[in-house]
Backbone as a chain_set.jsonl record, in Angstrom:
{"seq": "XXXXXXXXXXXXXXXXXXXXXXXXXXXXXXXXXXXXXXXXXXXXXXXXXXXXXXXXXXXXXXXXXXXXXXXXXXXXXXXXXXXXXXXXXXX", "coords": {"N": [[-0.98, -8.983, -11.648], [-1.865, -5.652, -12.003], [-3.76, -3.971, -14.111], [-3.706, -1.277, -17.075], [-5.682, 1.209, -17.956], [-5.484, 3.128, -21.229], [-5.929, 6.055, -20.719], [-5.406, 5.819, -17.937], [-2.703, 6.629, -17.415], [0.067, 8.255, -17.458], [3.143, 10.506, -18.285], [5.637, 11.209, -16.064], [6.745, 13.724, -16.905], [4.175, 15.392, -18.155], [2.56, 14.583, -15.917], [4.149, 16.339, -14.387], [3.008, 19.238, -15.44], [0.395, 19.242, -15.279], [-0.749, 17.882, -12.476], [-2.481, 19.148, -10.912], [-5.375, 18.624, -12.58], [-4.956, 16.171, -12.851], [-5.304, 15.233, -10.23], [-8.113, 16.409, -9.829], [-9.605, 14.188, -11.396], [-8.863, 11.682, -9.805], [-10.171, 12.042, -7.609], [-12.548, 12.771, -8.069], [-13.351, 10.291, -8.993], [-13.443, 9.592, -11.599], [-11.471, 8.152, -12.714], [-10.164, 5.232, -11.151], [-7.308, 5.098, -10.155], [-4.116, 6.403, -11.095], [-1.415, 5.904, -13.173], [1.786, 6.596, -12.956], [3.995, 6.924, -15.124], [7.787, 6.456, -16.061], [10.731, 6.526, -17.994], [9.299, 4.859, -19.946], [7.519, 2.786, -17.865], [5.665, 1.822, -15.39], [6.065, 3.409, -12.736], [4.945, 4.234, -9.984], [1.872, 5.118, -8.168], [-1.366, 7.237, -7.908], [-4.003, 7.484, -5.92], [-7.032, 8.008, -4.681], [-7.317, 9.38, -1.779], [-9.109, 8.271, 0.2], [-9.464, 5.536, -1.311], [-6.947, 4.863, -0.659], [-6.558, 4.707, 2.141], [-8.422, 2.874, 2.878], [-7.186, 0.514, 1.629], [-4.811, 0.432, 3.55], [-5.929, 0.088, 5.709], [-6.835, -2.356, 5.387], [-4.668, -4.015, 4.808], [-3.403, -3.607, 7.116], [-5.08, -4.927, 8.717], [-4.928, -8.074, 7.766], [-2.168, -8.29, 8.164], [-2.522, -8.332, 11.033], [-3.735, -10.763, 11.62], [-1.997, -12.579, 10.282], [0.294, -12.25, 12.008], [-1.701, -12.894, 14.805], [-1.914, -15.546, 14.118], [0.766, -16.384, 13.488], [1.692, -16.49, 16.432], [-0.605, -18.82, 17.415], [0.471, -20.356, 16.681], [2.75, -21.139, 18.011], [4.982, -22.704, 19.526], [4.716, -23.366, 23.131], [7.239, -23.346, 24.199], [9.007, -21.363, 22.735], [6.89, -19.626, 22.686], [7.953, -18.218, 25.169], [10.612, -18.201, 24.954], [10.665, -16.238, 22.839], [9.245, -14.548, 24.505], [11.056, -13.386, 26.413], [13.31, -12.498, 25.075], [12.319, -10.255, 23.955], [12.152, -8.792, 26.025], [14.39, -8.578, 26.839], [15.205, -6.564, 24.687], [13.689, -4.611, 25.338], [15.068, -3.95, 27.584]], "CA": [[-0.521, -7.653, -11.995], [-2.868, -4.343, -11.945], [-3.383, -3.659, -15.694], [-4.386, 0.151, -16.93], [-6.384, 1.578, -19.694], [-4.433, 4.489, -21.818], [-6.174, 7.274, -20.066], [-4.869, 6.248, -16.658], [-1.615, 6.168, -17.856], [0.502, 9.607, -17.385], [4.627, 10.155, -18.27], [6.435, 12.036, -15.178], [6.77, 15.16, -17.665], [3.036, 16.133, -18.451], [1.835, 14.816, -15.018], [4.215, 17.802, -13.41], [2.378, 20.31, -16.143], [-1.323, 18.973, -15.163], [-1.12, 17.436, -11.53], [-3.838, 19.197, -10.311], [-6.006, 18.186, -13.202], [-4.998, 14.307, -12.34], [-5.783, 14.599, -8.491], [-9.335, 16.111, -9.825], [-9.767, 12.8, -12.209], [-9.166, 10.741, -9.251], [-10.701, 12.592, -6.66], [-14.258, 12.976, -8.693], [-14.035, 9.212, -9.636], [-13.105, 9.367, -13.543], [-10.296, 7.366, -12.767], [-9.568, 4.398, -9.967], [-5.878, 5.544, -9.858], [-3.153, 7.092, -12.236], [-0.522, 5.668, -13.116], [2.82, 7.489, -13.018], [5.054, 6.107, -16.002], [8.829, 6.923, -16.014], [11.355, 5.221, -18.688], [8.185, 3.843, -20.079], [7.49, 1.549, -17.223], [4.951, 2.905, -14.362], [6.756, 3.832, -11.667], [4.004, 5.012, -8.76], [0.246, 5.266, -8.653], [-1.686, 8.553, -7.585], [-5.228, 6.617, -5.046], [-7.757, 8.682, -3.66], [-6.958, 9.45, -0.023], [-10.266, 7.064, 0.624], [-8.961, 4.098, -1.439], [-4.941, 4.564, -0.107], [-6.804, 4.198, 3.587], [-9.37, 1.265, 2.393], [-5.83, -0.36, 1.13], [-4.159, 0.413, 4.713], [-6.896, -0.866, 7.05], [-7.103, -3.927, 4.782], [-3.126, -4.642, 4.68], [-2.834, -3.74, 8.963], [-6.138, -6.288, 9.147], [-3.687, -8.76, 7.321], [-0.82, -7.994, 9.034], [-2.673, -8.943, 12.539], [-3.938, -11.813, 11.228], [-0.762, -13.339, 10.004], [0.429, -12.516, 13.559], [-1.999, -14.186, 15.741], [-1.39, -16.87, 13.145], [2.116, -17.321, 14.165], [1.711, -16.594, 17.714], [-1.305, -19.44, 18.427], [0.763, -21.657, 16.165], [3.821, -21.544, 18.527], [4.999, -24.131, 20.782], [5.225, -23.038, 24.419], [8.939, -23.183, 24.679], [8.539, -20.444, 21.737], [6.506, -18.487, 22.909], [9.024, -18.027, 26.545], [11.944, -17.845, 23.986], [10.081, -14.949, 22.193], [9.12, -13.156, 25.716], [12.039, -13.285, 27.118], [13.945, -11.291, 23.81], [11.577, -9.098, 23.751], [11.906, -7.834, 27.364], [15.85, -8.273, 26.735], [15.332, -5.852, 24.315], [13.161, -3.009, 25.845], [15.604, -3.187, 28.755]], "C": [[-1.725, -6.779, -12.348], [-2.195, -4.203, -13.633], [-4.426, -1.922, -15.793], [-4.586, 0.493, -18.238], [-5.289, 3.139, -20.117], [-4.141, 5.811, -20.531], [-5.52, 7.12, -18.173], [-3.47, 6.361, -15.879], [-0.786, 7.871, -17.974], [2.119, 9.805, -17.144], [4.619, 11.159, -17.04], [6.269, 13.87, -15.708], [5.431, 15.943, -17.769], [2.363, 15.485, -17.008], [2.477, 16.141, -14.186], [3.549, 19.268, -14.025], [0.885, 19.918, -15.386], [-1.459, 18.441, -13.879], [-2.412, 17.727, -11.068], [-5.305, 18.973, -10.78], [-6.05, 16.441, -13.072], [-5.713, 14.213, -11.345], [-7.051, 15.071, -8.968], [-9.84, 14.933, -10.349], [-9.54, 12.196, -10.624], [-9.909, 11.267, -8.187], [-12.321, 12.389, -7.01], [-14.442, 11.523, -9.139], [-13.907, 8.856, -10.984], [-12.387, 8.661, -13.431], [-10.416, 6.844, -11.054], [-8.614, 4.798, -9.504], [-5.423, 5.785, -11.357], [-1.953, 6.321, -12.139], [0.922, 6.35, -13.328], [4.121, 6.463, -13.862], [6.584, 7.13, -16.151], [9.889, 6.082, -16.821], [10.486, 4.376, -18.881], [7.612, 2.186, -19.34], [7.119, 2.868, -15.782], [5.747, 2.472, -13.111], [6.074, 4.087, -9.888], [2.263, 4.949, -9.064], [0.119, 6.451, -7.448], [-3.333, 7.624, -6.918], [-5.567, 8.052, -5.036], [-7.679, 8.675, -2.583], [-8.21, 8.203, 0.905], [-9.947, 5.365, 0.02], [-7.358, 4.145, -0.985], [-5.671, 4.117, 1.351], [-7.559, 3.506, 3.787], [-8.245, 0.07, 2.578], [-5.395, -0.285, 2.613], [-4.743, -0.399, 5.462], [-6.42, -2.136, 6.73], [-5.58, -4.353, 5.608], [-3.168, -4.735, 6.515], [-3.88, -4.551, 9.48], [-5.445, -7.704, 9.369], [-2.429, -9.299, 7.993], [-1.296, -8.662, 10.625], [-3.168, -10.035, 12.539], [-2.809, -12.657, 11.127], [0.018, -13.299, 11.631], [-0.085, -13.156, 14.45], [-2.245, -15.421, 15.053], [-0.227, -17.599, 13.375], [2.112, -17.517, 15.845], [0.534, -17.952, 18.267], [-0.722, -20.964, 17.622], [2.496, -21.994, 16.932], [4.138, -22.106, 19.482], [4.839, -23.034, 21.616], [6.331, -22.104, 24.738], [9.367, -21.352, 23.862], [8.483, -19.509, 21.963], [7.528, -18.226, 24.394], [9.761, -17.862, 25.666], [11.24, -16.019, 23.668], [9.912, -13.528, 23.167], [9.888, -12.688, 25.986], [12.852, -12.254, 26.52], [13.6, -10.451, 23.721], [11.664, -8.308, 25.031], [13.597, -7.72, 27.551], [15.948, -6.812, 26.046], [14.968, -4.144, 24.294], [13.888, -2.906, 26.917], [16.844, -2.217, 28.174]], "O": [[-2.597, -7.305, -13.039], [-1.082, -4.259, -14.156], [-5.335, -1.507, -15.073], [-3.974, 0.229, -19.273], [-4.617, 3.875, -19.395], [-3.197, 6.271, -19.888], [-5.282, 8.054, -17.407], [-3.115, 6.288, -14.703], [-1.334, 8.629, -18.774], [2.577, 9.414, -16.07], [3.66, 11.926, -16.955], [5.846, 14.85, -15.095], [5.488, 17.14, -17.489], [1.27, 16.04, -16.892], [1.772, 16.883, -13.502], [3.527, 20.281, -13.326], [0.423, 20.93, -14.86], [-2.68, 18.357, -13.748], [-3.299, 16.902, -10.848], [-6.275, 19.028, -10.024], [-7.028, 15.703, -13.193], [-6.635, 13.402, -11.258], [-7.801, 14.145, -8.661], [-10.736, 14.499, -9.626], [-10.635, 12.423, -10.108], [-10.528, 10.28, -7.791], [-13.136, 11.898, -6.228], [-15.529, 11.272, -9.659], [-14.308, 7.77, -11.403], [-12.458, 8.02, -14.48], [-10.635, 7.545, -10.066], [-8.696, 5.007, -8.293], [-6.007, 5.525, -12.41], [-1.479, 6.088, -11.027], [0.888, 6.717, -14.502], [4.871, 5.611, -13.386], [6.51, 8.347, -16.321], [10.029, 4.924, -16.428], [10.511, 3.278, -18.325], [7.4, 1.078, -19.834], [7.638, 3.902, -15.363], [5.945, 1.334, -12.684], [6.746, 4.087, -8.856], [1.696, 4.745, -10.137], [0.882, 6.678, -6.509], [-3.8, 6.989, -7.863], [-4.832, 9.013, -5.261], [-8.101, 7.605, -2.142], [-8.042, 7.556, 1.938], [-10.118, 4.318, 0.645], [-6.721, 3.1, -1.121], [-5.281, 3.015, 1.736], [-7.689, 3.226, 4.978], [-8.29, -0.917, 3.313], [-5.758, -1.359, 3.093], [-4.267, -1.455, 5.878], [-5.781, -2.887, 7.467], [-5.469, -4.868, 6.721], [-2.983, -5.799, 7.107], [-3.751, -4.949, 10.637], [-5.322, -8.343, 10.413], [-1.953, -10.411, 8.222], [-0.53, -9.373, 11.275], [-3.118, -10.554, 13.654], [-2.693, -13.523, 11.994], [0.229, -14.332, 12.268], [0.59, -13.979, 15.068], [-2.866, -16.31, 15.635], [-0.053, -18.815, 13.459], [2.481, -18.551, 16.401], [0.645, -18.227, 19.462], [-1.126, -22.118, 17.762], [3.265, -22.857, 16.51], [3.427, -21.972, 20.477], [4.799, -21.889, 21.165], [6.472, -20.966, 25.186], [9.905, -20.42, 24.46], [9.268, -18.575, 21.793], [8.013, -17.268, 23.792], [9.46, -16.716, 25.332], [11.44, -14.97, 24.28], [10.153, -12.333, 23.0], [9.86, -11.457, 25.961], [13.149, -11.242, 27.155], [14.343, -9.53, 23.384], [11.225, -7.157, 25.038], [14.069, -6.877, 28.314], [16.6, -5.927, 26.599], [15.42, -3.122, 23.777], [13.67, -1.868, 27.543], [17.461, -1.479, 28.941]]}, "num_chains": 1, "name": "protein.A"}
């Protein structure tokens, strides 16, 4: 679990008074991310447009990994099962 110091810690109510004072804090680096607390329990985080698309690459790196992971670990028969559905389904 991602743990957060006070300051990066912000209720729903005073982040809609100050937003644009948050996105400078993360934008300039004062802050990693914000956390967006709602019913005292954070709800959302506020990234820098450079770490939200750091985080993306990574995860769709991931993501194709775990794929040709299943695909060079599947029988034969498998993989023909798999083609076959798949061209059922774009017809």
């Amino acid at each position: 679990m991602v743990s957060y110091v006070k300051e990066e810690m912000v209720g729903i109510t005073e982040l809609g008074k100050s937003l644009g004072g948050y996105l400078d804090k993360v934008k300039s680096k004062e802050f990693d991310k914000i956390a967006i607390i709602r019913r005292n329990k954070p709800e959302a985080v506020i990234l820098s447009i450079e770490e939200y698309e750091m985080l993306q690459k990574a995860y769709d790196a991931l993501e194709q990994k775990e794929i040709e992971y299943i695909l060079n670990n599947m029988s034969k028969e498998d993989k023909e099962v798999s083609h076959s559905k798949v061209i059922e389904i774009n017809i």
